[in-house]
N, C-alpha and C positions, 0 to 999 in steps of 0.2 A: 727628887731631882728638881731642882733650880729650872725658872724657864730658859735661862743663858745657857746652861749646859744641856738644854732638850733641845736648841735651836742647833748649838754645836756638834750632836749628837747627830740628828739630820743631814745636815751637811755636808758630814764626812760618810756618814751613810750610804747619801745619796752619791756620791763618788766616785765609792770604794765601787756602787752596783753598779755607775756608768762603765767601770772597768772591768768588770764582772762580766756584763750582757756582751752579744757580741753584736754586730751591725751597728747600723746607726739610728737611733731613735730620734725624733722632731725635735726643736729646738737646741738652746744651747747649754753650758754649763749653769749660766744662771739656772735656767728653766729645771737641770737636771737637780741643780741641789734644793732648790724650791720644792720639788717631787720629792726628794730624799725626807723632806723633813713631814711630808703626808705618808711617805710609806713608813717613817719612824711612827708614826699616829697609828699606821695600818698596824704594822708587825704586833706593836703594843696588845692593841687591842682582840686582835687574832689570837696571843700569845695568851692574854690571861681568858679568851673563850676555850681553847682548845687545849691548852695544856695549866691552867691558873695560875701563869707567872706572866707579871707584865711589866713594863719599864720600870726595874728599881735604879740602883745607881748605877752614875755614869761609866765607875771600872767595875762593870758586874760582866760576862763576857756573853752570861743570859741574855742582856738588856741591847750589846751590840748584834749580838746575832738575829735576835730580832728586827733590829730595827732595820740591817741590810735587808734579810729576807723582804720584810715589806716593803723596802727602797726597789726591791725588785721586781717585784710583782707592779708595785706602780708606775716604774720604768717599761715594762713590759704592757701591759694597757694602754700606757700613754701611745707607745711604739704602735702598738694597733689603729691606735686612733690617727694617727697625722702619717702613719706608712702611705695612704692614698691623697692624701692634697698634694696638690700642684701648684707651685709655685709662678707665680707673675711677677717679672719686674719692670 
């Protein structure tokens, strides 16, 4: 897979989980799809530790499923981490 369609991949990844999770995690859409595209890195590489398939192509339905999962787990971390700042303006 092309690095254009591993970014786009991300992306929509990252999204799909923003829509998936429930609450509100820190930041914004940028931020979310920015994380999408580290939990596509995540899912990946989880995927070919734990089960030995990891991001092949882009219409593989393997290669999405992972890469939300991992969009979620990173959405979910992130949401731990900035759940307590407090915002000053």
């Amino acid at each position: 897979m092309g690095f254009l369609a591993f970014l786009i991949l991300g992306l929509i990844a990252g999204a799909i989980a923003k829509l998936i999770l429930p609450g509100k995690q820190g930041g914004g859409w940028l931020v979310t799809l920015l994380l999408g595209v580290v939990g596509a890195i995540l899912g990946g590489w989880i995927g070919s530790l734990i089960f030995g398939v990891g991001l092949q192509d882009f219409w593989n339905l393997t290669t999405w499923l992972l890469a939300i999962a991992g969009a979620i787990i990173v959405l979910l971390i992130w949401g731990l981490i900035t759940r307590n700042r407090t915002r000053t303006t």
